[in-house]
Backbone as a ProteinNet text record, in pm:
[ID]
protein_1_A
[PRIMARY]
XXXXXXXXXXXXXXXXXXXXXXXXXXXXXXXXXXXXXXXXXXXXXXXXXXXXXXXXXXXXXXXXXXXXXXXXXXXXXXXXXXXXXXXXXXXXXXXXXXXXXXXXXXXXXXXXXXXXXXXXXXXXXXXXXXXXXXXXXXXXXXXXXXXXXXXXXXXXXXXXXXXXXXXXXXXXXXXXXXXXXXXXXXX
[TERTIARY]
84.7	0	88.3	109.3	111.5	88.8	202	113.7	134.6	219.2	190	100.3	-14.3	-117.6	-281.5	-299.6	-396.6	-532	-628.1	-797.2	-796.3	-857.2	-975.9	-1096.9	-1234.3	-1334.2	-1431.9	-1591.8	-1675.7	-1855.6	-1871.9	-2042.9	-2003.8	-2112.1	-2137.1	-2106.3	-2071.6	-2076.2	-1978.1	-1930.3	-1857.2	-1730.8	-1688	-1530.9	-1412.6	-1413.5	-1336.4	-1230.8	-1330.2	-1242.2	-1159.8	-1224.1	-1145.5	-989.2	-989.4	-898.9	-813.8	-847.6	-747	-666.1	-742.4	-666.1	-593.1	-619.4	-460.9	-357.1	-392.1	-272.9	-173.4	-245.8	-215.7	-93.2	-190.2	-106.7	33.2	18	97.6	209.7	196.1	308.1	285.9	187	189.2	80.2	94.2	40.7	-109.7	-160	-280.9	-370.3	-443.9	-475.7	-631	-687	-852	-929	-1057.6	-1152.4	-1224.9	-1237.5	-1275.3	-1402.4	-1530.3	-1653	-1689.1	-1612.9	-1662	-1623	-1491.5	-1428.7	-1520.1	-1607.1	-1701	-1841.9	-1884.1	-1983.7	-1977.3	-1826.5	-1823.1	-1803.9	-1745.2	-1697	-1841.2	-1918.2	-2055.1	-2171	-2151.9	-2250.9	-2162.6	-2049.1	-2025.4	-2011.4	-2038.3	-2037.3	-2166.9	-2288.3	-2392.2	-2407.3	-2328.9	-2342.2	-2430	-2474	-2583.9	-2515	-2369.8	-2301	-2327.8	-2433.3	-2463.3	-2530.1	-2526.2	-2560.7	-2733.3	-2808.8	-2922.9	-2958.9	-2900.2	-2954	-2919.5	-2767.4	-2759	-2635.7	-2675.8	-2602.8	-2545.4	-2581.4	-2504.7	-2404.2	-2377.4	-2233.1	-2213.6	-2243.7	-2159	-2079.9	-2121.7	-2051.9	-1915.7	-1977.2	-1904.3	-1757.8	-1773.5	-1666.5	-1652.7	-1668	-1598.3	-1503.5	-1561.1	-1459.4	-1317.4	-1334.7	-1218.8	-1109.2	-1202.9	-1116.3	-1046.4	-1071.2	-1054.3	-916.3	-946.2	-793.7	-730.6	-752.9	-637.4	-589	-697.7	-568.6	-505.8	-516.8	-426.5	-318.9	-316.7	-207.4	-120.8	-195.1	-114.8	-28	-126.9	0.3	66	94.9	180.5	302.8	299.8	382.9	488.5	414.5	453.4	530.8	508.8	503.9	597.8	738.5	810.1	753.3	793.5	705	730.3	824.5	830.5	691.9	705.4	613.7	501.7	366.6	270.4	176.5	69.9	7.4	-114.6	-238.5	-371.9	-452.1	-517.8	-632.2	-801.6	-889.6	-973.3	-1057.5	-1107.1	-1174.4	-1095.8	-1139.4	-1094.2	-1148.4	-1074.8	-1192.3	-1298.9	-1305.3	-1396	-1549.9	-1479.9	-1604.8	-1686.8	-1660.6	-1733	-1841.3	-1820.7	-1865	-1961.7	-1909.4	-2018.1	-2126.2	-2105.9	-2194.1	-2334.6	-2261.2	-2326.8	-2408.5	-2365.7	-2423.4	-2601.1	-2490.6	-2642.9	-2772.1	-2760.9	-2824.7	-2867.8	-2845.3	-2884.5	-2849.1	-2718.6	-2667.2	-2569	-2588.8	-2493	-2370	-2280.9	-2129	-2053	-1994.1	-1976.1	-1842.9	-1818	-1666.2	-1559.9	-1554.8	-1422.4	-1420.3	-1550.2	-1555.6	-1477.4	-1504.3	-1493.2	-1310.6	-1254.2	-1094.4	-1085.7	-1099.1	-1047.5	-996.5	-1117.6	-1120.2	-978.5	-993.8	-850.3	-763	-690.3	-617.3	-501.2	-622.1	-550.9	-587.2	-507.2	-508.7	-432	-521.7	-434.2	-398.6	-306.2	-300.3	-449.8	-387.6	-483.9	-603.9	-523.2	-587.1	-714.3	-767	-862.1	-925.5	-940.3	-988.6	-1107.5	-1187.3	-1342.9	-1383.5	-1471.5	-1563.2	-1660.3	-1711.9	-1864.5	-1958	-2046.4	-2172.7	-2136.5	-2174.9	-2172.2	-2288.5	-2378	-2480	-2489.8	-2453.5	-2336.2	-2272.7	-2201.7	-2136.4	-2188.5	-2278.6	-2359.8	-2363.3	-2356.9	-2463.7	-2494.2	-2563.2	-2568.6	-2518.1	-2474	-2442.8	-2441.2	-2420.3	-2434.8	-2371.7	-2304.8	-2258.4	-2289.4	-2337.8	-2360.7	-2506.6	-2593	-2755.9	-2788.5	-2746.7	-2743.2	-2835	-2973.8	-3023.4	-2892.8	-2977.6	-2875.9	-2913.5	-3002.1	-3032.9	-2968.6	-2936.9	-2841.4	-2702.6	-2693.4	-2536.9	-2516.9	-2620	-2572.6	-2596.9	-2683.7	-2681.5	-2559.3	-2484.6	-2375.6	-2257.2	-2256.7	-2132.3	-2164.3	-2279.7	-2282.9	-2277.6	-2263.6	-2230.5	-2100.5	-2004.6	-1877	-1837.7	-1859.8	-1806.3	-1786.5	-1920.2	-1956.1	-1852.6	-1861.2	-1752.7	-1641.9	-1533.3	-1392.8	-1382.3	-1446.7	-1447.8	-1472.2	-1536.2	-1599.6	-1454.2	-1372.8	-1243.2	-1098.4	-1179.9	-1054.7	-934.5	-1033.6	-982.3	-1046.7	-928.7	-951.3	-1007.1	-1125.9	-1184.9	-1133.7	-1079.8	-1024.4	-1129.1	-1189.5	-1323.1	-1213.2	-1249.3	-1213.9	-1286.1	-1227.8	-1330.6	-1352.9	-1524	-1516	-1450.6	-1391.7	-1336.6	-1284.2	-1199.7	-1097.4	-1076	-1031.7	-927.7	-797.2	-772.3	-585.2	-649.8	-698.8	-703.6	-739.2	-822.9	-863.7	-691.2	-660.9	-525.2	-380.3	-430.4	-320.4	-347.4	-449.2	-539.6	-479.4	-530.8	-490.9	-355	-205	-98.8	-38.5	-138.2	-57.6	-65.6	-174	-220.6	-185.1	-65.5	-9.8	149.5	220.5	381.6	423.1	293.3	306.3	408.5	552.5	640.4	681.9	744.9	818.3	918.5	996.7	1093.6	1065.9	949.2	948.3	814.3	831.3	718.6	833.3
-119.3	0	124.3	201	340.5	397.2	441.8	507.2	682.4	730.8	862.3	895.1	804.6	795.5	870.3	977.4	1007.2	1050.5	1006.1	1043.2	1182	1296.5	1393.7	1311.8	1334.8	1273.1	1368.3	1346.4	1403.6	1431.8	1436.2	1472.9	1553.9	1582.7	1687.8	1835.2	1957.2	2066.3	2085.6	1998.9	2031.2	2097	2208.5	2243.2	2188	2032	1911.6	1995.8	2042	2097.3	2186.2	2255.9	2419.5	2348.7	2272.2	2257.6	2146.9	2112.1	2044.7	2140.7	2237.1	2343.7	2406.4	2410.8	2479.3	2374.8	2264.3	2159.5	2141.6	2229.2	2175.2	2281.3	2403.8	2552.7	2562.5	2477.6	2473.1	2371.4	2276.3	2216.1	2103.7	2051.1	1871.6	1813.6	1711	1592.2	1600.1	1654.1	1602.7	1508.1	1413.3	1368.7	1381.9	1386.9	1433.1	1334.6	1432.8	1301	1241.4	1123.2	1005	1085.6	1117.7	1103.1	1209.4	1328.7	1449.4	1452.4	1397.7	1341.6	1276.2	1162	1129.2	1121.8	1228.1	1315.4	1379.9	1532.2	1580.5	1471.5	1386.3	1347.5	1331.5	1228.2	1197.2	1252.1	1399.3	1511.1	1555.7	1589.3	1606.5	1507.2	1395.9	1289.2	1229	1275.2	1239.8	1119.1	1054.4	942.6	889.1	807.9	787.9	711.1	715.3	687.9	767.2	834.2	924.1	902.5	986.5	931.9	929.1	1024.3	1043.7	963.8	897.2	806.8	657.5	579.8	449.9	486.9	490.9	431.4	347.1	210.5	112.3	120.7	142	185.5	281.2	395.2	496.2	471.9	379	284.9	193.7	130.9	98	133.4	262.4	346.2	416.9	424	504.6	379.6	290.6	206.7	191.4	111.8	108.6	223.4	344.6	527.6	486.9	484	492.3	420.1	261.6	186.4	230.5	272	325.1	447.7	550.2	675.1	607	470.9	430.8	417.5	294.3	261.2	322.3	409.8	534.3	615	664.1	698.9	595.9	516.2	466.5	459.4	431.3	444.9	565.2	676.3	811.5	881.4	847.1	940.4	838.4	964.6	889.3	868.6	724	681.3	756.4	846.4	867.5	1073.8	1092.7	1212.4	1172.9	1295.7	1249.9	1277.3	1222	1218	1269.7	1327.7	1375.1	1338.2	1222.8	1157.6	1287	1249.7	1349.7	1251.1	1180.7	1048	909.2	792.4	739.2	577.6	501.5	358.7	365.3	317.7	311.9	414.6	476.7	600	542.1	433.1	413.2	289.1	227	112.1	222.7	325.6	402.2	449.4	493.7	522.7	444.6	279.7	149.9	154.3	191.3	133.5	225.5	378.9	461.8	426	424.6	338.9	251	205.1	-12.5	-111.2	-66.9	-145.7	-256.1	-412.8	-443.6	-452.8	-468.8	-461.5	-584.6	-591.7	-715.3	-761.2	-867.4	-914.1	-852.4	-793.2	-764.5	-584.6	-542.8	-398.7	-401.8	-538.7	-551.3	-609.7	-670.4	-679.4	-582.6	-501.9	-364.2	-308.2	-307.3	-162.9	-225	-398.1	-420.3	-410	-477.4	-435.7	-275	-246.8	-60.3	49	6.8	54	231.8	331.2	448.5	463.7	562.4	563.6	531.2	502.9	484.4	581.2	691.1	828.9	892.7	910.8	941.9	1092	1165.8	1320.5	1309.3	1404.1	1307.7	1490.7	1565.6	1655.1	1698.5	1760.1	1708.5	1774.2	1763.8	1878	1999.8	2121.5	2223.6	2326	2303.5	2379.4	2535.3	2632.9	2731.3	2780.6	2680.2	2679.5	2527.1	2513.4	2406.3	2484	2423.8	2496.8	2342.5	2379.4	2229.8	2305.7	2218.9	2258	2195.6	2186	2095.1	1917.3	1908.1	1760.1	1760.6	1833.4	1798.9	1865.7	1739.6	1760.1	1731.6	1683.3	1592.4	1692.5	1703	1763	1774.7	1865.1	1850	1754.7	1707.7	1570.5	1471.6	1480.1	1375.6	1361.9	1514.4	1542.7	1503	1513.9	1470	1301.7	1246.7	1103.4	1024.8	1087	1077.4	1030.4	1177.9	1218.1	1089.2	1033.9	903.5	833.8	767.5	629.5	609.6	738.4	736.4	712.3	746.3	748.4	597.5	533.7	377.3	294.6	322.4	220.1	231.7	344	423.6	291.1	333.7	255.5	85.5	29.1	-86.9	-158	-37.7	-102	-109.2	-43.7	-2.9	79	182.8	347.6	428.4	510.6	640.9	716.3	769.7	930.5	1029.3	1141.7	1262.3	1346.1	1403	1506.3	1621.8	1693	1820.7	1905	1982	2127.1	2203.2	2242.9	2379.9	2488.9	2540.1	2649.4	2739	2788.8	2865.8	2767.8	2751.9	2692.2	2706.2	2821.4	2814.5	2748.5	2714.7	2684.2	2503.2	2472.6	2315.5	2289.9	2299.2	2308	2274.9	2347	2382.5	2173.8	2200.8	2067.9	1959.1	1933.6	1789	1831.6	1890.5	1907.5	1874.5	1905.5	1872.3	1707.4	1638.8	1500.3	1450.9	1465.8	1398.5	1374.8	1312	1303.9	1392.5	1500.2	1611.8	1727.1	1758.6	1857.6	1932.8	2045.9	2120.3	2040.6	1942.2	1871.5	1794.5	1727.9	1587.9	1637.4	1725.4	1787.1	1772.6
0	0	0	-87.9	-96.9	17	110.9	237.6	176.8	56.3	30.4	-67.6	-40.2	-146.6	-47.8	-54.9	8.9	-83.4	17.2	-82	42.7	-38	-28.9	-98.1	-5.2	-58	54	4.3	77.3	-62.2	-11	-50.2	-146.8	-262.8	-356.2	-291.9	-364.6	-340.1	-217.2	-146.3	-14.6	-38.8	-106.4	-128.6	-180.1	-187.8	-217.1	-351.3	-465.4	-593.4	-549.6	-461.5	-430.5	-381	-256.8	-162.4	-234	-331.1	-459.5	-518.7	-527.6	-651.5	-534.3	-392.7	-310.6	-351.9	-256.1	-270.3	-391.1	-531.8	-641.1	-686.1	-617.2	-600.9	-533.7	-411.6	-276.8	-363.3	-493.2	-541.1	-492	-449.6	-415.2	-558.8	-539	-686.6	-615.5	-710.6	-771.4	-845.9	-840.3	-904.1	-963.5	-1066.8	-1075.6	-1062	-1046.5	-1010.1	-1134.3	-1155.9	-1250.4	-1280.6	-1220.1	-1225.4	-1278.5	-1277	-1358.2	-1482.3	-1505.6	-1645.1	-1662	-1653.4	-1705	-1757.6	-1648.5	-1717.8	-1792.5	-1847.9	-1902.6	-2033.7	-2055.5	-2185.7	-2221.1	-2100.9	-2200.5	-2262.5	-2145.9	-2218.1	-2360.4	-2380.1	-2505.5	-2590	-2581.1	-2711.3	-2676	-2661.8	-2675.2	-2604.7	-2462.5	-2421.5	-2360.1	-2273.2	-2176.7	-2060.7	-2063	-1907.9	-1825.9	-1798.2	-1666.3	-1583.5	-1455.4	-1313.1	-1328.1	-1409.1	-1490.5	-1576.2	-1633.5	-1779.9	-1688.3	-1752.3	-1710.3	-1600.8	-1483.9	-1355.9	-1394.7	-1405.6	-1428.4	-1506.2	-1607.3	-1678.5	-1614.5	-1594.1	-1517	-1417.3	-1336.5	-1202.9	-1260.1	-1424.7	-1426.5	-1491.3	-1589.5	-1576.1	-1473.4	-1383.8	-1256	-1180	-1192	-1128.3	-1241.2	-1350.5	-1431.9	-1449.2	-1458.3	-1471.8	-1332.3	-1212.8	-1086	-1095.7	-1129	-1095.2	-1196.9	-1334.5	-1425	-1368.2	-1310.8	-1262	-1099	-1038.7	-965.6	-1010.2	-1094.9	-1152.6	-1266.9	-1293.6	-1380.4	-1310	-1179.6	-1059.8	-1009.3	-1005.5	-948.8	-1029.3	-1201	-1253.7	-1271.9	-1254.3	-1275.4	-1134.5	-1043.8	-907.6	-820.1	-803.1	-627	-569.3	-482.1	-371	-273.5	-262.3	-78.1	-112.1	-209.1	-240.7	-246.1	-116.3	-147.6	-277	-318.2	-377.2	-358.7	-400.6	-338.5	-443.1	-398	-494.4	-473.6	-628	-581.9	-562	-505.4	-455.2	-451.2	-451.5	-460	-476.1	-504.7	-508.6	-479.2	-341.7	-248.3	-281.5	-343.5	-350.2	-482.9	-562.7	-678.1	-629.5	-491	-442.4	-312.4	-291.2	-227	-314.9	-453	-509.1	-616.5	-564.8	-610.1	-498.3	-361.1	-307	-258.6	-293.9	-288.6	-415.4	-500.9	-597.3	-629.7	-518.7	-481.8	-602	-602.9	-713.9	-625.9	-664.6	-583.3	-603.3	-465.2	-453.4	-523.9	-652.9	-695.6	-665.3	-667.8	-656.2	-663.7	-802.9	-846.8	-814.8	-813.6	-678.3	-551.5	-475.4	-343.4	-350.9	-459.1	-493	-544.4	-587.8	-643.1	-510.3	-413.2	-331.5	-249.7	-264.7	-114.5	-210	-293.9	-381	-428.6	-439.4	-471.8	-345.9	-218	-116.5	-138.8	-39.2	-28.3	125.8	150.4	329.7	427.3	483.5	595.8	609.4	621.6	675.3	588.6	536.7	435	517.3	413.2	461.8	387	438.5	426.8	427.5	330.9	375.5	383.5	529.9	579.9	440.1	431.7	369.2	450.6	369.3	440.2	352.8	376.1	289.2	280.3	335	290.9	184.7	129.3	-15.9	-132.1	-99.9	-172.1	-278.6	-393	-508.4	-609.4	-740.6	-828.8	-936	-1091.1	-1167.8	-1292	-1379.6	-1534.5	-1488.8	-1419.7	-1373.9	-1223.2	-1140	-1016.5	-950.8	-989.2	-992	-859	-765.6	-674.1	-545.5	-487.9	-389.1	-254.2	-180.5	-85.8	-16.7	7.9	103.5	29.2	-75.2	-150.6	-108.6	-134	-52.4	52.1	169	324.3	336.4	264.7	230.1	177.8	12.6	46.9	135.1	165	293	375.3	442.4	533.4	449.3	387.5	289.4	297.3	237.1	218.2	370.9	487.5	591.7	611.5	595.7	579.4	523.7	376.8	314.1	330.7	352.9	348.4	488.9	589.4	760.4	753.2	666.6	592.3	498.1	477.1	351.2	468.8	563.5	686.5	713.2	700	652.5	776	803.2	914.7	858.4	917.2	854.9	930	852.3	932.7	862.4	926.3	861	865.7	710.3	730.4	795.7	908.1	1004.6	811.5	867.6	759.7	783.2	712.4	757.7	604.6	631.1	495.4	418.3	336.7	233.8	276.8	307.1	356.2	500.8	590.9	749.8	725.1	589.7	568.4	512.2	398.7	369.1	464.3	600.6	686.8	730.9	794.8	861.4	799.1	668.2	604.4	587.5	588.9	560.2	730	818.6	956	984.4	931.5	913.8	832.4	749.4	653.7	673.2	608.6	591.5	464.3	405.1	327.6	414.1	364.2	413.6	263.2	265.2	205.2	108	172.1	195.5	78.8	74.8	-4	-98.5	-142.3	-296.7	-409.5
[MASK]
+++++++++++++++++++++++++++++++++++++++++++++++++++++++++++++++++++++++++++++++++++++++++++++++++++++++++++++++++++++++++++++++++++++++++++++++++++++++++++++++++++++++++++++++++++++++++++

C-alpha cells in the first residue's frame, strides 16, 4: 500500500475541488476526479453513461477510470512524495451502493487491492457553499446522504476518517498538511 497515497473525498458541493486546486497551487500531486471526467466526456459525445440516464455503466466506468488513474500513478510518481487523490476507489462502491446497485466481486478486490493511506480526509456537507451545476444535480439531502455512505464504506475497507473542520481553504489546507507526511521537503 502506498502510504503517500492520500484520498480527499466528501459529498457533492462540499469544497473538495477548491482545496485540490490549493494543494495543487501549494506544489503537491494532484490527481482528478474520474466522475466528472465522465460526465463531461458523455454530455459532449452524446453518451448515456450518466448518473441520470444508465447508472449502471456509469458505475461501471468510474470504477475502471478509478484503478487506471491508480495505476497510472503509481507508474509516474516517487514513492516517498505524497500524492492527493480526488476520490478514490472506495467511492465508486459508495456510489453502487447509494443506488442499490450491488457490490460485486471484483468492486470488493479492487477496493482491497488498490489501497491508499490509511488516513482518508473526508468533507462534511456544508450547505453554505452548496450549489448544483451541469454535472452535479445531486439535492442536498443527496449530498448529506452521500457524505454518510462514504463514511460507511472508506471505515468498511478499513480506513480512518479525518473530517475536514469547515473552515478557509488556507485553514482546511493547513489541517490535512498537519495530518499527513506532506512537508516542504518531499514535494
Amino acid at each position: 500500500m502506498p502510504d503517500n497515497y492520500y484520498v480527499l473525498t466528501g459529498g457533492p458541493g462540499s469544497g473538495k475541488t477548491t482545496l485540490l486546486e490549493a494543494l495543487a497551487q501549494s506544489g503537491y500531486s494532484c490527481i482528478p476526479e474520474v466522475a466528472r471526467e465522465i460526465i463531461s466526456e458523455q454530455i459532449r459525445d452524446n453518451g448515456t453513461a450518466l448518473p441520470w440516464q444508465d447508472y449502471v455503466l456509469y458505475t461501471q466506468l468510474m470504477l475502471e477510470r478509478s484503478v487506471l488513474s491508480y495505476t497510472e500513478t503509481a507508474k509516474k510518481h516517487i514513492p516517498n512524495q505524497p500524492v492527493f487523490f480526488d476520490r478514490g476507489i472506495p467511492d465508486t462502491l459508495c456510489y453502487a451502493e447509494l443506488t442499490k446497485q450491488p457490490i460485486t466481486e471484483i468492486m470488493t478486490s479492487y477496493a482491497r487491492e488498490y489501497r491508499y493511506n490509511r488516513n482518508v480526509f473526508i468533507l462534511p456537507p456544508w450547505e453554505a457553499i452548496y450549489h448544483t451545476d451541469a454535472e452535479r444535480k445531486q439535492s442536498w439531502e443527496e449530498a448529506v446522504a452521500t457524505y454518510e455512505q462514504m463514511v460507511k464504506t472508506y471505515q468498511q475497507y478499513g480506513y480512518t476518517i479525518i473530517e475536514v473542520p469547515k473552515d478557509t481553504v488556507e485553514n482546511r489546507l493547513a489541517f490535512m498538511l498537519r495530518h499527513t507526511k506532506a512537508t516542504p521537503e518531499n514535494i
